[in-house]
NUBAVEX-173140 format. One line per 5 residues: number of its first residue (from 1); their letters; for each residue z, x, y of C-alpha. Coordinates in pm, whole numbers, plus 50000, padded with zeros to 5 digits. Layout:
N
NUM) A) Z:X:Y  ...
***
This chain:
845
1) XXXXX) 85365:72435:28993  85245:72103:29078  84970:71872:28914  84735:71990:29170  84792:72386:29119
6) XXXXX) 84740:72297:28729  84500:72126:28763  84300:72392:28963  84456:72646:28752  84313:72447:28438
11) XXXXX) 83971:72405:28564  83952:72784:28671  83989:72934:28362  83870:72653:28135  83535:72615:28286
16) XXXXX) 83371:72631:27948  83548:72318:27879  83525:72091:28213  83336:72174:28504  83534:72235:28840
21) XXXXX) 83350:71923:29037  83452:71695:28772  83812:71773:28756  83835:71635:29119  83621:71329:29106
26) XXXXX) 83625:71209:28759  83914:70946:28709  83879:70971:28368  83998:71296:28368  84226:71212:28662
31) XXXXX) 84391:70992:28434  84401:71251:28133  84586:71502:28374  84830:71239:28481  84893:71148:28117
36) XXXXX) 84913:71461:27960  85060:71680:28261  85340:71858:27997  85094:71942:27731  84831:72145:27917
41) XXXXX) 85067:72442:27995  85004:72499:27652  84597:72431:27611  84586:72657:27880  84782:72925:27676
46) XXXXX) 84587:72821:27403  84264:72887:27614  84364:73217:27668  84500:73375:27363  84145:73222:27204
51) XXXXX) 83945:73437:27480  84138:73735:27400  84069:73680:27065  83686:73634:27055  83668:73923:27293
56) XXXXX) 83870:74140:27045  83617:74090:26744  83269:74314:26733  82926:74183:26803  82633:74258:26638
61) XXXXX) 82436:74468:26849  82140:74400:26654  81845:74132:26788  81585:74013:26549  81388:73772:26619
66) XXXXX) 81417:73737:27005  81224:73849:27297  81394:74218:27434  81430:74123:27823  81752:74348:27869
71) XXXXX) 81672:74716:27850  81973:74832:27705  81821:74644:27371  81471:74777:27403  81387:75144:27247
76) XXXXX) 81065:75344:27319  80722:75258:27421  80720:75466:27745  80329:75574:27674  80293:75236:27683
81) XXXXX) 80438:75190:28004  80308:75514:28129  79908:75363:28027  79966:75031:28192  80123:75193:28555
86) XXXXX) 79855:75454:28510  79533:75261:28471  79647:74936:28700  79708:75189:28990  79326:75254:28976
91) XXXXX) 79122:75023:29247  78849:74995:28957  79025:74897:28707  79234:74551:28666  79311:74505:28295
96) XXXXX) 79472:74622:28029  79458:74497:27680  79766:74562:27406  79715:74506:27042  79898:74557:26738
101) XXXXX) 80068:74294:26442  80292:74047:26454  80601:74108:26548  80609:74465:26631  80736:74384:27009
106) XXXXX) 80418:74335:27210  80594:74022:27419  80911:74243:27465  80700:74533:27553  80558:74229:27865
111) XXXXX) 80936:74129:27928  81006:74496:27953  80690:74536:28205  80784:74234:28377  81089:74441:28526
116) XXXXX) 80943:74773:28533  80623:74677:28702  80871:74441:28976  80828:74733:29260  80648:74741:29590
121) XXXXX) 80360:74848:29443  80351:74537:29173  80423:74167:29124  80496:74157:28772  80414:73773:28646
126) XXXXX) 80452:73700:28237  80283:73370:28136  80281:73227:27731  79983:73090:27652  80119:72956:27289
131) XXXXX) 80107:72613:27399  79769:72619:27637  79546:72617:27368  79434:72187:27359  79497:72144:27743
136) XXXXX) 79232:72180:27983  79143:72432:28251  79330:72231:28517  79650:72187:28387  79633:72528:28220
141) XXXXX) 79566:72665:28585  79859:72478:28730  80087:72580:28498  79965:72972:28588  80002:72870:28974
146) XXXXX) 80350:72711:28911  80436:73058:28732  80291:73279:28995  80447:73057:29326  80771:73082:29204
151) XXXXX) 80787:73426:29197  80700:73453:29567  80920:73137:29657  80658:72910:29725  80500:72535:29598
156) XXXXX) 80175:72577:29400  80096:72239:29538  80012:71900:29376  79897:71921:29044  79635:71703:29061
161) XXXXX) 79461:71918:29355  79371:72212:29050  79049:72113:28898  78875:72163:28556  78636:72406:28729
166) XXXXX) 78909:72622:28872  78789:72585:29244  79126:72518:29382  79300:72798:29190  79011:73063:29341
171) XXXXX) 78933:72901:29679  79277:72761:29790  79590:72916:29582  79521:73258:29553  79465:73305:29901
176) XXXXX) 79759:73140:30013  79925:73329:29698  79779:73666:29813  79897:73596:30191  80308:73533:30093
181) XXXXX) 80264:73865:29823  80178:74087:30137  79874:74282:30127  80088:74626:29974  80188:74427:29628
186) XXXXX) 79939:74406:29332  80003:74061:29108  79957:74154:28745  79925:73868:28512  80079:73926:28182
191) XXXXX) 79970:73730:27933  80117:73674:27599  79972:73550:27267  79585:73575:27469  79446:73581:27112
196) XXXXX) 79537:73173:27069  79298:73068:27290  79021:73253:27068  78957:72936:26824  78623:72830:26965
201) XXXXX) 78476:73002:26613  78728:72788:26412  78804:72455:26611  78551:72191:26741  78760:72151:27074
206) XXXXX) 78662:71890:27383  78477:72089:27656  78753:72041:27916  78971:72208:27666  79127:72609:27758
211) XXXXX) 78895:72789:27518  78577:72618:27578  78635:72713:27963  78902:72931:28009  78725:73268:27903
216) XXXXX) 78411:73180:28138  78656:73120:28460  78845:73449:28327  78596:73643:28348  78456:73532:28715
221) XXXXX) 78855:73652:28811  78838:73927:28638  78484:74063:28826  78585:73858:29143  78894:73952:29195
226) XXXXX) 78979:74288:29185  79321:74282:29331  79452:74066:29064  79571:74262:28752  79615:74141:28376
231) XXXXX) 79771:74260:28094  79658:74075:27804  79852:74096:27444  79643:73987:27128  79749:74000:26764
236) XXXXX) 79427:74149:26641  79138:74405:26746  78882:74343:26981  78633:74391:26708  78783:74100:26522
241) XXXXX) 78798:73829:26847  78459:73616:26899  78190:73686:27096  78359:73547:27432  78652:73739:27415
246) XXXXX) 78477:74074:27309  78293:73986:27670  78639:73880:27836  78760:74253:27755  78446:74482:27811
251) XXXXX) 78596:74669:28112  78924:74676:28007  79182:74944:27843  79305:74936:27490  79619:75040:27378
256) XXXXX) 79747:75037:27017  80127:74916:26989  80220:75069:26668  80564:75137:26532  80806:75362:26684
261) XXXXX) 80842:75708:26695  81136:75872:26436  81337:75960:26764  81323:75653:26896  81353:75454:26557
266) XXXXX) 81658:75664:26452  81850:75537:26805  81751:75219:26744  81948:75223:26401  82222:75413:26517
271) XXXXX) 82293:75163:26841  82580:74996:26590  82733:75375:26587  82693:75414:26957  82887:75136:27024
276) XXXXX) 83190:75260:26765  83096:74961:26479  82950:75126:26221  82901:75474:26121  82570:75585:25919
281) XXXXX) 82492:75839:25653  82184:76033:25654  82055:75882:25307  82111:75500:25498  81961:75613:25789
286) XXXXX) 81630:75742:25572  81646:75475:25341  81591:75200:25625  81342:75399:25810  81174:75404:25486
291) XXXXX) 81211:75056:25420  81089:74952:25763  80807:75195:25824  81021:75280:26226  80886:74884:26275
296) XXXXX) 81102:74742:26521  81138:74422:26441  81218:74512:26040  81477:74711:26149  81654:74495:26386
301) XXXXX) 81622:74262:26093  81791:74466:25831  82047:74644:26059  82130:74287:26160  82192:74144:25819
306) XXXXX) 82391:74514:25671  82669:74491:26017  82681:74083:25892  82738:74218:25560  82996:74530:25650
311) XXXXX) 83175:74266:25878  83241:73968:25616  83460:74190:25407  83659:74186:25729  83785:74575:25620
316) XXXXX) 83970:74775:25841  83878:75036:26042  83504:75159:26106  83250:75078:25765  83040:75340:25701
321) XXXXX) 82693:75241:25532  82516:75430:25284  82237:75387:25030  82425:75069:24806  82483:74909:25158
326) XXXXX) 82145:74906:25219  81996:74765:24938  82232:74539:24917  82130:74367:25278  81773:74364:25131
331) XXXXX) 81764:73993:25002  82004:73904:25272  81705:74043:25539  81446:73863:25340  81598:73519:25354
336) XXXXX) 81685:73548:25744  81355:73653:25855  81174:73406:25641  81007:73240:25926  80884:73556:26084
341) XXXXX) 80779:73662:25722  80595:73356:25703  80445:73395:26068  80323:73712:25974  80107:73603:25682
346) XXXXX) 79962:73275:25886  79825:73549:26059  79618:73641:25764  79258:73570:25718  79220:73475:25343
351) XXXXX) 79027:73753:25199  79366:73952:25336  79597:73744:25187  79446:73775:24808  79415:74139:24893
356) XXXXX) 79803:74180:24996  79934:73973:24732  79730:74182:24451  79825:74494:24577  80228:74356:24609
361) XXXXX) 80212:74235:24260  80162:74572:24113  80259:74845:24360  80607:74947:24453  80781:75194:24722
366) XXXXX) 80600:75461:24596  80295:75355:24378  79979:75299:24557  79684:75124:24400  79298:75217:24379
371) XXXXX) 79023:74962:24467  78994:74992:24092  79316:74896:23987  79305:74614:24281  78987:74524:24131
376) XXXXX) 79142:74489:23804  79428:74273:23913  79250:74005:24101  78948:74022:23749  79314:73966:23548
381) XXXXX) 79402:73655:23802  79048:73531:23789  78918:73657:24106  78617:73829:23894  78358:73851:24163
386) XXXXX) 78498:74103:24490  78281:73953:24749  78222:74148:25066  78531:73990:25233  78725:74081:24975
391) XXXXX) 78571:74416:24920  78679:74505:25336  79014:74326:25340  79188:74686:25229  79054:74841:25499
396) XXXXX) 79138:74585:25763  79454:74599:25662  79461:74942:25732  79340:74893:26083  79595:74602:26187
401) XXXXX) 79851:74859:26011  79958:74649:25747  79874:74924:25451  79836:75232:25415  79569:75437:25298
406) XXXXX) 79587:75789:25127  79352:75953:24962  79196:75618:24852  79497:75418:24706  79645:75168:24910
411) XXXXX) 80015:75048:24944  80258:74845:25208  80284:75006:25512  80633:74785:25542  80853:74841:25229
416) XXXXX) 81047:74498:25303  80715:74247:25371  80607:74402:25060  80902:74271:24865  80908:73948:25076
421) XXXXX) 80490:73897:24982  80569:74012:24602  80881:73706:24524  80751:73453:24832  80372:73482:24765
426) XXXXX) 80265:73587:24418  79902:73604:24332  79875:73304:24101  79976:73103:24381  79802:73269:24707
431) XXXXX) 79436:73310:24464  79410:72909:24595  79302:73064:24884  78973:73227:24792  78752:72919:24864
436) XXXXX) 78821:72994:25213  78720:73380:25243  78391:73252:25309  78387:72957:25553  77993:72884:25537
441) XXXXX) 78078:72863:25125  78342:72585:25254  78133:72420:25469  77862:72367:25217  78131:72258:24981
446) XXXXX) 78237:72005:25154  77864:71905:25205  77795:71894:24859  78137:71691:24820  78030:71437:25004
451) XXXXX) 77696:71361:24844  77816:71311:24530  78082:71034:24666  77777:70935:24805  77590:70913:24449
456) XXXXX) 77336:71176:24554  77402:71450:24239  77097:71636:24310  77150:71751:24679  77492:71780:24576
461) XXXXX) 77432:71971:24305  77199:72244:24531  77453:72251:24809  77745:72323:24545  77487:72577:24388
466) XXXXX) 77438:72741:24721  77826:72725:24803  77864:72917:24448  77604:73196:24569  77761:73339:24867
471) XXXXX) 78118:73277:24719  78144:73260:24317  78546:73264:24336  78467:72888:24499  78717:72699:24243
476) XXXXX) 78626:72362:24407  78294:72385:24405  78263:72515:24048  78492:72238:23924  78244:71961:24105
481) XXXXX) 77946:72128:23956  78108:72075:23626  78162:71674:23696  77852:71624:23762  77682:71798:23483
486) XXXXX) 77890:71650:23241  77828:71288:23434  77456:71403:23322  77567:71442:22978  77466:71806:22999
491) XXXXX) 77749:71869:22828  77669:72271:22719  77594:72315:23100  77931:72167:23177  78126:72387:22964
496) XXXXX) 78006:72696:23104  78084:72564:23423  78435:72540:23302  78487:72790:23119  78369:73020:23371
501) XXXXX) 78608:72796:23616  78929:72856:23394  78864:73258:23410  78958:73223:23774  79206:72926:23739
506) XXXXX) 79363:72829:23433  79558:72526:23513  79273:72420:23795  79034:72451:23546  79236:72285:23174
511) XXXXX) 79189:71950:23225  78852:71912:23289  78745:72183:23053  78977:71984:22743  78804:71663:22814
516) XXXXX) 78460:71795:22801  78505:71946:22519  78663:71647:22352  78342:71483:22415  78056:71757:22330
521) XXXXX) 78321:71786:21974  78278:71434:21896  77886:71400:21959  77883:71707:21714  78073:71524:21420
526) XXXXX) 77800:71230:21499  77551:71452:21466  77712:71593:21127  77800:71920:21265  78095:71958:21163
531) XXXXX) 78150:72300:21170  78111:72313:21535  78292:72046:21603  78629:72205:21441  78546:72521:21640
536) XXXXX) 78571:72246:21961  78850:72129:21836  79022:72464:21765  78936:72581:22158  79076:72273:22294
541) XXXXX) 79394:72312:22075  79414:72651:22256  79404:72575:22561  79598:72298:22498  79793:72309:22207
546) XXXXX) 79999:71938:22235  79653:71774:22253  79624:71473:21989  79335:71341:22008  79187:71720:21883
551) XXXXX) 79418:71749:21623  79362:71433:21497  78997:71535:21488  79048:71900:21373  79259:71750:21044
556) XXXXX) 79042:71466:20978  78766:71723:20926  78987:71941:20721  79130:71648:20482  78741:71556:20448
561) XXXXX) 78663:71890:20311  78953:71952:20134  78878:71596:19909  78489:71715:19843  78645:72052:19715
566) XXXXX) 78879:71879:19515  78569:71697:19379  78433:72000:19284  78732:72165:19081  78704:72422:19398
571) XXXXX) 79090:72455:19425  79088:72733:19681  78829:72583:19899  79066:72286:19894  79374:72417:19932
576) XXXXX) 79245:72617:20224  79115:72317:20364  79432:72118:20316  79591:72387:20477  79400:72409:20777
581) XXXXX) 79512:72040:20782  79826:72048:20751  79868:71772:20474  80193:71908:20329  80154:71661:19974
586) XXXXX) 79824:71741:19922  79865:72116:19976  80203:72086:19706  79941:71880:19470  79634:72154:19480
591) XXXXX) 79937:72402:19432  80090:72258:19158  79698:72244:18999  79664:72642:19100  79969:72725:18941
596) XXXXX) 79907:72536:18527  79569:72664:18583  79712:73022:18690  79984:72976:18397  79737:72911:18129
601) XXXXX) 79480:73143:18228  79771:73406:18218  79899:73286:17895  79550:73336:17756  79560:73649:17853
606) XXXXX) 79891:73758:17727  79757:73604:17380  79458:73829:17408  79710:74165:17413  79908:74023:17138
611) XXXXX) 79613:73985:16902  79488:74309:17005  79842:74463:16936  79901:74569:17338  80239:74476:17318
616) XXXXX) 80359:74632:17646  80093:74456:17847  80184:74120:17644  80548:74183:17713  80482:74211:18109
621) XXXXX) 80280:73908:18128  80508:73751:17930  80791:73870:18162  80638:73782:18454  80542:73414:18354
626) XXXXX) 80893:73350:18242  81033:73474:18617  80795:73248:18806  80840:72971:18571  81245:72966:18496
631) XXXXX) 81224:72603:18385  80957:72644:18049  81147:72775:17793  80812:72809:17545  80785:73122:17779
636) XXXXX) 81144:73359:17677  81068:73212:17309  80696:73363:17317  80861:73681:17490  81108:73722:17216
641) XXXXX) 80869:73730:16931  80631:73999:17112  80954:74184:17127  81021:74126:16740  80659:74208:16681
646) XXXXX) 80666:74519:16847  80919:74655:16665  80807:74613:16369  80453:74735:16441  80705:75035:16533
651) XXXXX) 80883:75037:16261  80592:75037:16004  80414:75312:16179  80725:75532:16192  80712:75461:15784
656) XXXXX) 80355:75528:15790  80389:75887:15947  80736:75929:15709  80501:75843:15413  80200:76098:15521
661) XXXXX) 80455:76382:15574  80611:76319:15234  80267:76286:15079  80195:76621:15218  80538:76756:15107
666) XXXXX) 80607:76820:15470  80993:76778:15449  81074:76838:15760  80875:76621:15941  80937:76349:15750
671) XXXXX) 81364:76352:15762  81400:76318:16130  81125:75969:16082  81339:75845:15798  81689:75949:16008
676) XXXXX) 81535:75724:16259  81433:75423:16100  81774:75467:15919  81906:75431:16261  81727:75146:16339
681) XXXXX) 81764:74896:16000  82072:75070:15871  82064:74786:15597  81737:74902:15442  81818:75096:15155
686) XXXXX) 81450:75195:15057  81426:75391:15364  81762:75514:15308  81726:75615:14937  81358:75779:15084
691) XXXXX) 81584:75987:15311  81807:76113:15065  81507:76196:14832  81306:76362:15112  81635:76603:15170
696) XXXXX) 81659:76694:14812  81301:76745:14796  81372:76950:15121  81656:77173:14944  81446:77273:14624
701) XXXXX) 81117:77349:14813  81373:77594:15053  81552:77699:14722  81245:77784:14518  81054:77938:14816
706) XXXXX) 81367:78221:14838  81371:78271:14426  80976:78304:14470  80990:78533:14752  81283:78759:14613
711) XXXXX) 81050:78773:14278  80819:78909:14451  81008:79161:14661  81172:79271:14280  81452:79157:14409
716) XXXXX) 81567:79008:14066  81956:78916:14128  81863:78721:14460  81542:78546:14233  81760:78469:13956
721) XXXXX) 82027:78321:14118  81807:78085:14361  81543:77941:14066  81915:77896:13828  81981:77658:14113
726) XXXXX) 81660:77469:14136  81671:77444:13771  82024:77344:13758  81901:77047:14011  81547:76954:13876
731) XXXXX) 81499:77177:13527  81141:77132:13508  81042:77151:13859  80741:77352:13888  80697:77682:13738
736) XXXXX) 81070:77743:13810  81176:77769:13450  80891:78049:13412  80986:78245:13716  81343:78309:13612
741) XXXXX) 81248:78398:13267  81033:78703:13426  81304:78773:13686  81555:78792:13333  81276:79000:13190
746) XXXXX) 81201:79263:13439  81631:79292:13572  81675:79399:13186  81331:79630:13153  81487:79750:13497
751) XXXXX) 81817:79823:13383  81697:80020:13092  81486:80237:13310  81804:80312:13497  81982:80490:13211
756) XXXXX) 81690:80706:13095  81635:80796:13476  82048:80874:13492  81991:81143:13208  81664:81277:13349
761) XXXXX) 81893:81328:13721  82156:81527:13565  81863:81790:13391  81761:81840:13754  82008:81876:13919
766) XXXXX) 82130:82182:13658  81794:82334:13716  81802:82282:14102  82157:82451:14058  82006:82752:13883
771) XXXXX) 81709:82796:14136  82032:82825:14372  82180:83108:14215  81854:83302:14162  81776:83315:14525
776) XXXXX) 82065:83430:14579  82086:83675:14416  81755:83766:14509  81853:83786:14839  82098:84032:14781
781) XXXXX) 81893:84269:14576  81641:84240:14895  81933:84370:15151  82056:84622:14906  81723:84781:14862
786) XXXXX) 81648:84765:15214  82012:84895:15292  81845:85187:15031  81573:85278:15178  81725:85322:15533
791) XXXXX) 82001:85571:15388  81653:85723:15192  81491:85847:15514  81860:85985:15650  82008:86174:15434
796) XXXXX) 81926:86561:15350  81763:86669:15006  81932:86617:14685  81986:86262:14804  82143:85984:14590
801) XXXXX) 81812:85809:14422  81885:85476:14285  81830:85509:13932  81487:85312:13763  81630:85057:13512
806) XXXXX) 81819:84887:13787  81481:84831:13999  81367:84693:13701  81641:84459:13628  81613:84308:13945
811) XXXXX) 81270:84309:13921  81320:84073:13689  81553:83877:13825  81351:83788:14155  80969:83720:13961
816) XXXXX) 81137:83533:13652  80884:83728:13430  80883:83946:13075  80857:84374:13138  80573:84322:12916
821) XXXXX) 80387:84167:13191  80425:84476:13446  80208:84665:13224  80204:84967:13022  80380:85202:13217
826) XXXXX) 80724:85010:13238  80687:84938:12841  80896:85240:12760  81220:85255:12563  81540:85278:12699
831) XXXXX) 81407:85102:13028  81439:84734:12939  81473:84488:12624  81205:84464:12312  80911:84299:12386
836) XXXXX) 80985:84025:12133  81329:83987:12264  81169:83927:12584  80859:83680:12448  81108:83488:12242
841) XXXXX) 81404:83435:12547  81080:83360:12804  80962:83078:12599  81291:82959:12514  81323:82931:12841
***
């Protein structure tokens, strides 16, 4: 191939890199060619591998930030669509009006119109009014002409032919504009962003300028031309524009543009999955709809930053996302849609901002806050008066869809802005702007500002007054109500000012507040108040605690009160004082005085129990002081002889008790007292000798007690042998010598009464033999005569009859008697012995 075909080669497929037209006719690059004709084969190589390349790796399918024109990129909103055909296919009716916050796609939702609406039926034209808001009505309607001609291929003319008062626009362009559309086509004017112009309320603009005479001239189009059709696009409600644009839209159509619709937010999270680059769980999925409340925007942001995320781990194959995924894209999101995030809340009036920011502080993703708790936060932040503006910010939140409201709590509609609003805008920080909730509050601020640099404190005083009255969370105005009082030397005034000032804004309010008290504290100590003047100096050390001058005060007072107390002998009061202070060698001085004074009062005291004989409680004082005081060794030596005199007040009454016992000749007791003090002084032999006595006194009492008792029981062998031993030991002790000579007495007189009673036994038991016999043989005589008798009544006459004498005989023998004694009928001879036979053996018996 030649240079030419390279060259044209090289400029066909490397257009990116030099333009076709300039490979011909530049020399420069002539000459480059010529030069290097053998190295761009390979650039061109280069070139194309590199293409390949980038066309090989994945996009992010994800948009955030910019304006949807395509409509593969743009999800739901066909009621939307729908409403605007709908109602700008009426004859008698010409406008449409779309609201809804920032950024949830109201200009893509006009880009989107712009090609829907491009039919026979419509000329869709889309015109930003962002930067129209200073210019006036001339060039603001030659910039709409320039829009609107090119559309239908034609010049809008000279720009200095459109006027302020919009004559040429009416009388000359939109005829000629109307004439090229054809007379089938409707133009529709989409406007974006219509809600900038609406700063007459807030801006002091020129009269030329747009919003001073653009919603008159509106208007007159809008009544006086019905063929020309608008869709306008504002940031707020129509309830919250100014009285001019509230007119502007009387006639027109509202439409909400809220989030979207679960269907239509799901595909718009799952376009990465469509297109085969990332692959979704159903807890991911959830989790960002959560997140994002199905807002557009929010969700192109975070599926944006989570494919950025999957993708710079450069793994292989398809990442699937789940719940750690997301969260992990959260601060990621945050930090790339900072601007939007801060767009958003420029977009807040200020009662709304203090509102959001208290109610992101505390709540979370699923806590929601009462207007008491809100209340509570913004009283804790020192907000402590909800004005009315603040009082209705909750609920115009809820309008503009920013919260949500159930059953009276409120919480973030958007889980992400909420996070964004809670690290990016905390409350300390955004409470700076409550002296702008109310702007007639401002304005008379400023007011009363300027008469005091003018010198004029008593109108500035009223205005500030007034400024205070419609908004008392007015920091500024407060704070130069407080100069000025204390500029009066109304210093009490002042301080309530201040104080009242640093409840809604510490570090606003420290300064000022330290200084006038610093002042009020030192006309006290002139005054001799001294008292209050600490308590100054103690408030201003709180609120600021590296303040010298207050110290300095604070222990100057202290040292002073401390030294009159020392005058005084009041060492407590002093050391207190000296304390308070902080005068480290005077407080060891006064402590050093406490403690002799403490020592000898204690001493005294430990004295007092000794003399009284309370040894214990002399001991413990005694104890104690030697502990606290290790280096005074009066203190063990005075311990010791409490010690030494308590045992021998023990000792003594130990003897004492021995002594009683003894006196009392209870032995018993008194041994185990003299064991004892044996065991204690084993070198005292009194006590030892007493113990040995009181033992043997011990073993004759025992010894003499058994003789006496066995004397009395007659028990003479066990009496005589125990009184022969107490004898043996102590002869004349007691009557002991006279008991055993009556125990020696009665054993013999006993003895002899033994024999006789021997003799006297063996007579008895002889005659106890005989009564033996004699019954028995009584008995027998009974059974033979019974025997007798029996055979008496059986047998025939001529019988055996048991002859007399022997009935007599055993007559005898059974009663014991004489025969004289049965009468006079047995007294006959042969039939027993004589009668003096009889007489003489009876009484011989």
């Amino acid at each position: 191939m030649g240079k030419g075909g390279l060259l044209k080669a090289f400029c066909n497929q490397n257009d990116m890199f030099v333009p076709r037209a300039s490979c011909y006719h530049n020399p420069q690059m002539s000459w480059f060619l010529q030069t290097h004709s053998l190295t761009i084969p390979f650039l061109v190589l280069f070139g194309g591998v590199f293409m390949m390349m980038v066309d090989s790796i994945p996009h992010n399918p994800y948009i955030a930030g910019r304006k949807l024109n395509q409509p593969h990129s743009f999800f739901g909103r066909e009621d939307i669509f729908h409403l605007v055909e709908t109602e700008l296919a009426l004859p008698d009716q010409n406008a449409v009006v779309l609201f809804g916050q920032r950024r949830i796609g109201k200009t893509s939702i006009l880009l989107q119109l712009k090609s829907r609406l491009a039919t026979d039926r419509f000329l869709p034209v889309y015109f930003d009014l962002v930067d129209h808001t200073r210019k006036p009505l001339g060039q603001v309607l030659f910039k709409l002409a320039s829009t609107m001609a090119a559309e239908v291929g034609k010049a809008p003319g000279s720009p200095d032919a459109f006027d302020d008062e919009g004559r040429f626009f009416r009388q000359k362009f939109l005829p000629a504009f109307y004439k090229a559309l054809g007379d089938e086509r409707r133009p529709v004017l989409l406007f974006d962003e219509f809600d900038v112009l609406d700063t007459s309320t807030e801006e002091r603009l020129p009269y030329p300028a747009g919003p001073r005479v653009f919603f008159p001239y509106l208007r007159e189009l809008l009544e006086g031309e019905p063929r020309l059709g608008f869709v306008f696009v504002i940031g707020r409600k129509a309830d919250d524009l100014s009285i001019e644009m509230k007119a502007l839209f009387k006639a027109a159509a509202y439409k909400r543009v809220s989030v979207l619709d679960e269907a239509d937010a799901r595909a718009l999270v799952l376009t990465a999955e469509r297109e085969g680059t990332l692959t979704f769980t159903e807890d991911a999925i959830a989790h960002i709809l959560a997140l994002t409340a199905r807002h557009p925007y929010f969700i192109q942001l975070l599926c944006r930053t989570i494919w950025s995320n999957a993708y710079d781990d450069h793994s292989e194959g398809v990442p699937t996302i789940d719940l750690p995924e997301v969260e992990a894209a959260i601060p990621g999101a945050l930090e790339a849609g900072q601007n939007v995030f801060e767009w958003i809340w420029d977009g807040l009036p200020p009662a709304e901002r203090v509102i959001f920011a208290a109610i992101a502080s505390a709540a979370d993703e699923q806590r929601m806050l009462t207007r008491d708790e809100i209340q509570n936060i913004l009283q804790y932040h020192g907000i402590r008066i909800l004005i009315g503006e603040l009082d209705q910010a909750p609920n115009v939140l809820v309008e503009w869809e920013m919260l949500r409201c159930e059953h009276g709590s409120y919480g973030f509609l958007v889980e992400l802005l909420r996070r964004w609003i809670a690290s990016r805008k905390p409350l300390p920080r955004v409470k700076e702007e409550q002296h702008r909730i109310v702007p007639l509050a401002d304005t008379l601020y400023q007011a009363g500002h300027g008469f005091y640099q003018q010198g004029d404190m008593d109108n500035a005083r009223s205005l500030l007054g007034q400024a205070l009255n419609l908004n008392p969370n007015h920091l500024k105005a407060r704070l130069l109500r407080a100069k000025i009082l204390r500029e009066r030397n109304r210093l009490d005034e002042a301080i309530r000012e201040l104080e009242e000032a640093y409840r809604y804004d510490e570090d606003a309010a420290r300064y000022p507040l330290v200084q006038t008290l610093l002042v009020q504290g030192e006309a006290m100590e002139q005054a001799g108040d001294e008292e209050g003047a600490c308590l100054i100096y103690e408030r201003v050390l709180h609120l600021a605690p590296q303040e010298t001058t207050a110290q300095q005060r604070r222990t100057r007072i202290w040292v002073q009160r401390g030294n009159r107390a020392l005058e005084d002998d009041d060492l407590d009061t002093a050391m207190v004082a000296y304390q308070e202070a902080g005068v480290s060698e005077r407080v060891t001085f006064v402590g050093m005085l406490q403690q002799k004074r403490a020592l000898e009062a204690e001493l005294a005291r430990a004295r007092s129990h000794e003399a009284q004989q309370e040894w214990d409680s002399a001991i413990e004082v005694y104890d104690r002081l030697a502990c606290q005081h290790p280096d005074d060794p009066s203190l063990p030596e005075a311990l010791m002889q409490v010690i030494a005199s308590k045992r021998r007040a023990e000792l003594k009454e130990k003897e004492d008790e021995a002594r009683q016992y003894a006196r009392r000749e209870q032995w018993q007791e008194a041994i185990p007292l003299y064991e004892w003090l044996v065991a204690q002084g084993p070198g005292e032999t009194s006590w030892q000798d007493a113990l040995e006595q009181m033992r043997e006194e011990h073993e004759l009492s025992q010894r003499y007690a058994q003789g006496f008792g066995a004397l009395k029981q007659k028990r003479w062998s066990q009496a005589l042998q125990a009184l022969t031993a107490v004898i043996a030991i102590r002869p004349d002790y007691q009557d002991a010598a006279d008991l055993l000579a009556l125990a020696v007495q009665e054993q013999r007189r006993e003895q002899r009464a033994g024999a006789r009673s021997s003799r006297s036994r063996v007579v008895r038991w002889l005659l106890a033999m005989l009564r033996i016999v004699v019954l028995v043989l009584l008995l027998a005589g009974a059974m033979y005569v019974l025997g007798m008798v029996g055979m008496t009544h059986l047998a025939p006459a001529g019988a055996l009859v048991v002859p007399r004498g022997y009935h007599l005989g055993y007559h005898r023998m059974v009663t014991g008697s004489s025969i004289s004694t049965l009468g006079p009928s047995l007294g006959e001879p042969g039939c027993g012995e004589p009668r003096t036979g009889s007489r003489a053996k009876s009484s011989g018996r």
